[in-house]
C-alpha positions in Angstrom: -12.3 -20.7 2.7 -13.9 -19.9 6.0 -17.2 -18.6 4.8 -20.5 -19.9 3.2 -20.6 -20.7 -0.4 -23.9 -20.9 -2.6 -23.8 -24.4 -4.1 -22.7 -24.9 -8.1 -25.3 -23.6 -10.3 -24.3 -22.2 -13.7 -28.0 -20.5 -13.7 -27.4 -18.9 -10.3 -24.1 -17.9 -11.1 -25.3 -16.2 -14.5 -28.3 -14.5 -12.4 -25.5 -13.0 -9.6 -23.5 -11.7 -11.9 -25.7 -10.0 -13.9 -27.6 -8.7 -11.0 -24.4 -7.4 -9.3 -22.7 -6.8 -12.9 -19.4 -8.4 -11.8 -17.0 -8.4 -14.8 -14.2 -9.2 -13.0 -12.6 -11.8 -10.4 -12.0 -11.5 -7.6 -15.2 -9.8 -6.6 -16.3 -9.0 -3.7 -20.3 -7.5 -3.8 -20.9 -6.4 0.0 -25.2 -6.6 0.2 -27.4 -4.5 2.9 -30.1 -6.4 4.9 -32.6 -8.9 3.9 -33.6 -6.4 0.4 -29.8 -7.9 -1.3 -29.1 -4.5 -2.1 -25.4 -3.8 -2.5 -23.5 -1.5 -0.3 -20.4 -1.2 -3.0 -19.9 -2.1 -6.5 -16.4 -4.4 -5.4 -15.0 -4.1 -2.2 -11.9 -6.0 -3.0 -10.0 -2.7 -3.7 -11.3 -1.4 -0.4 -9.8 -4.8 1.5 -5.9 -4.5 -0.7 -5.8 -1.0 0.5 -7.3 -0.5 4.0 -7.8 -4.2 5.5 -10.5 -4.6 8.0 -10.6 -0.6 8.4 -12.7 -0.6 5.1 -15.3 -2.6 7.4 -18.3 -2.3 6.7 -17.1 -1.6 3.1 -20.0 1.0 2.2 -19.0 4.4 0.0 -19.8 6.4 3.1 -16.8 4.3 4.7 -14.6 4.7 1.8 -14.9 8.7 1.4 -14.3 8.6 5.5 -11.0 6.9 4.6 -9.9 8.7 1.7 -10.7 11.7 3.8 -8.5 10.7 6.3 -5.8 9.8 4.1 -5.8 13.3 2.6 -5.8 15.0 6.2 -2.9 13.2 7.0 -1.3 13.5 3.5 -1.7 17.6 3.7 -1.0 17.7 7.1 2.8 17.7 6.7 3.6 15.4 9.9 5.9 12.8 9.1 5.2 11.3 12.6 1.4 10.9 11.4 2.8 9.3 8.1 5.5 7.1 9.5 4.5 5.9 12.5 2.4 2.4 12.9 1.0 1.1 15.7 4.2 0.7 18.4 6.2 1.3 16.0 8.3 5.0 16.0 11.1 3.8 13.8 12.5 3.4 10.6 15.3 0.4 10.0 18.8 0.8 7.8 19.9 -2.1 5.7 22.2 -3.1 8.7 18.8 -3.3 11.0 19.7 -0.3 13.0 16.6 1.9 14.2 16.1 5.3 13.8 13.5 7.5 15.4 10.9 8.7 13.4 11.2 11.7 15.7 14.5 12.1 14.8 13.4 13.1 11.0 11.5 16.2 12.2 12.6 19.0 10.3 14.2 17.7 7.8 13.6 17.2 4.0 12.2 13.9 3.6 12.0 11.5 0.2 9.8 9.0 -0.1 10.9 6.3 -2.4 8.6 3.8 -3.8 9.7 0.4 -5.5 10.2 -3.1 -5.4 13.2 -5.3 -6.7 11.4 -7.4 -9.1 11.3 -3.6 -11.0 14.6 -3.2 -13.4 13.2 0.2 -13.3 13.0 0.9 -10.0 16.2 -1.3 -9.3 18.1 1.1 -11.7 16.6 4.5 -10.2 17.9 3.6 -6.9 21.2 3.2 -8.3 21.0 6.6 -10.0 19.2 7.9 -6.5 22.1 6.4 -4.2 24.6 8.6 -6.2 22.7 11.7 -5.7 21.7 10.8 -2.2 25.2 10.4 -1.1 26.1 14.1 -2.4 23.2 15.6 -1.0 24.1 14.1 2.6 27.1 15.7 2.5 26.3 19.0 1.7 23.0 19.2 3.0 24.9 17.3 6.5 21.3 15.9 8.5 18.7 18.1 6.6 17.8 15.2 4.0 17.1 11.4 4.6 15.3 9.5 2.0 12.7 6.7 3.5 12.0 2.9 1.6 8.4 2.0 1.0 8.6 -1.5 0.0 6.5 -3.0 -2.6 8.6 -5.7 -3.2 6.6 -9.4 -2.6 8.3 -11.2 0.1 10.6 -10.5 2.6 13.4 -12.2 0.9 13.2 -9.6 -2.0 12.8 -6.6 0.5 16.1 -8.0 2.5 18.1 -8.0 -1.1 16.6 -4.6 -2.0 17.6 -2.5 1.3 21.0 -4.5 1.3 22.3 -2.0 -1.7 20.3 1.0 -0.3 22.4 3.7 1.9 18.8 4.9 3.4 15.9 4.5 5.9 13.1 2.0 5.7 10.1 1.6 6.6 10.0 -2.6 7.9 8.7 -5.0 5.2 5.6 -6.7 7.8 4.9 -3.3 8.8 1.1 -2.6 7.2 2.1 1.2 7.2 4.0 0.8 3.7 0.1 0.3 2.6 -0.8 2.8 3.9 1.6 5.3 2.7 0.5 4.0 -0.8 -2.7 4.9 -0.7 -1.8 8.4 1.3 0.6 9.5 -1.3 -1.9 8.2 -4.3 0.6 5.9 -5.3 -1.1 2.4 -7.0 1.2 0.2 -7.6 5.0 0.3 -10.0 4.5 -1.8 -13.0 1.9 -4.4 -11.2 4.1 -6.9 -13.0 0.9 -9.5 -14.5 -1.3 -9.0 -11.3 -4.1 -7.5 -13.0 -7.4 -9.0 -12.0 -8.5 -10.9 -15.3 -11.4 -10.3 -17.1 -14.0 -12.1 -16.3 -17.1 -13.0 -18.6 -19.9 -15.6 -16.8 
C-alpha cells in the first residue's frame, strides 16, 4: 500500500470504528481538515464507480456526478454514452471497428452481462436468435451494443466470440460508466459482497 497506516492498536481500531461507524470492509472514511470530521460515510462505492472523478469524494461531488450521469442518461445521445476518451468506436467479436457515429439514428440495445452468468450466458443465446431476425427486417435500424461485466479479458474474449453484435472494448473505463448511467449495479455480483464487518 502506498499510503500511511496508523500502527496496530486494537483500542484505536475499536475507537475509529465506532467514531466513523464502519460496519463494513473495505472502508474508506474521507475526513475534512484538522477537526477529523468526515466528508462521506464510505467512499469506496464512490472510487468502484467513478475512479479519481469522485475526488474529493464529498456528497456535494457525488450529487454533481449523479447529476451528470442523469443529463447524459436523458439526453438521448448515444455519442455522449458511447464514446470515451479517443475512442469513437465500438469492436465486433472479429475486432473490426465501428463508428459510434455510425449508430445515429438507429434503435440501440444495451446489453449487460458477463460470462461467469449462466443467466446472462443463456439470454444472449435467446437474444442472438431474436437479434438476427430483427436485422433482417429492420435492415440497419437496430444494433445491440456489449457492456462487459465479465472479470478479465480472457472471459470478455470468450463472451463476444459467440455474440453477432457490437461491443464496447473490455479496458475501456466507459463500460463503468454506462453502469452507473443506466442504474445498472451489478448481475448476480457472484460472492463479491463486502463482508460484514464487526471490530
Amino acid at each position: 500500500m502506498p499510503w500511511l497506516a496508523v500502527p496496530f492498536n486494537v483500542n484505536t481500531q475499536r475507537r475509529l470504528c465506532n467514531t466513523y461507524h464502519v460496519n463494513c470492509i473495505p472502508s474508506l472514511i474521507p475526513l475534512l481538515g484538522s477537526n477529523g470530521r468526515s466528508v462521506e460515510e464510505n467512499a469506496v462505492g464512490l472510487i468502484e464507480d467513478y475512479g479519481i472523478d469522485a475526488f474529493p469524494f464529498t456528497k456535494e461531488r457525488k450529487e454533481e456526478l449523479k447529476s451528470f450521469d442523469n443529463t447524459k442518461r436523458n439526453g438521448g445521445n448515444i455519442e455522449d454514452l458511447l464514446v470515451y476518451g479517443q475512442r469513437d468506436f465500438v469492436i465486433a467479436a472479429d475486432g473490426e471497428k465501428t463508428l459510434v457515429s455510425e449508430l445515429i439514428g438507429k434503435t440501440i440495445g444495451l446489453l449487460f452481462g458477463a460470462h461467469w452468468c449462466p443467466p446472462s450466458r443463456a439470454f444472449a443465446i435467446q437474444l442472438a436468435e431474436v437479434y438476427n431476425e430483427l436485422k433482417i427486417i429492420q435492415n440497419k435500424h437496430f444494433d445491440i451494443v456489449f457492456v462487459s461485466t465479465d472479470r478479465d479479458q480472457e472471459e470478455f474474449d470468450l463472451n463476444i466470440s459467440s455474440m453477432p453484435w457490437l461491443a464496447i472494448p473490455y479496458q475501456d473505463k466507459a463500460r463503468q460508466d454506462l453502469s452507473n448511467k443506466v442504474s445498472i449495479f451489478m448481475l448476480f455480483r457472484e460472492k463479491r459482497r463486502r463482508k460484514s464487518y464487526r471490530p
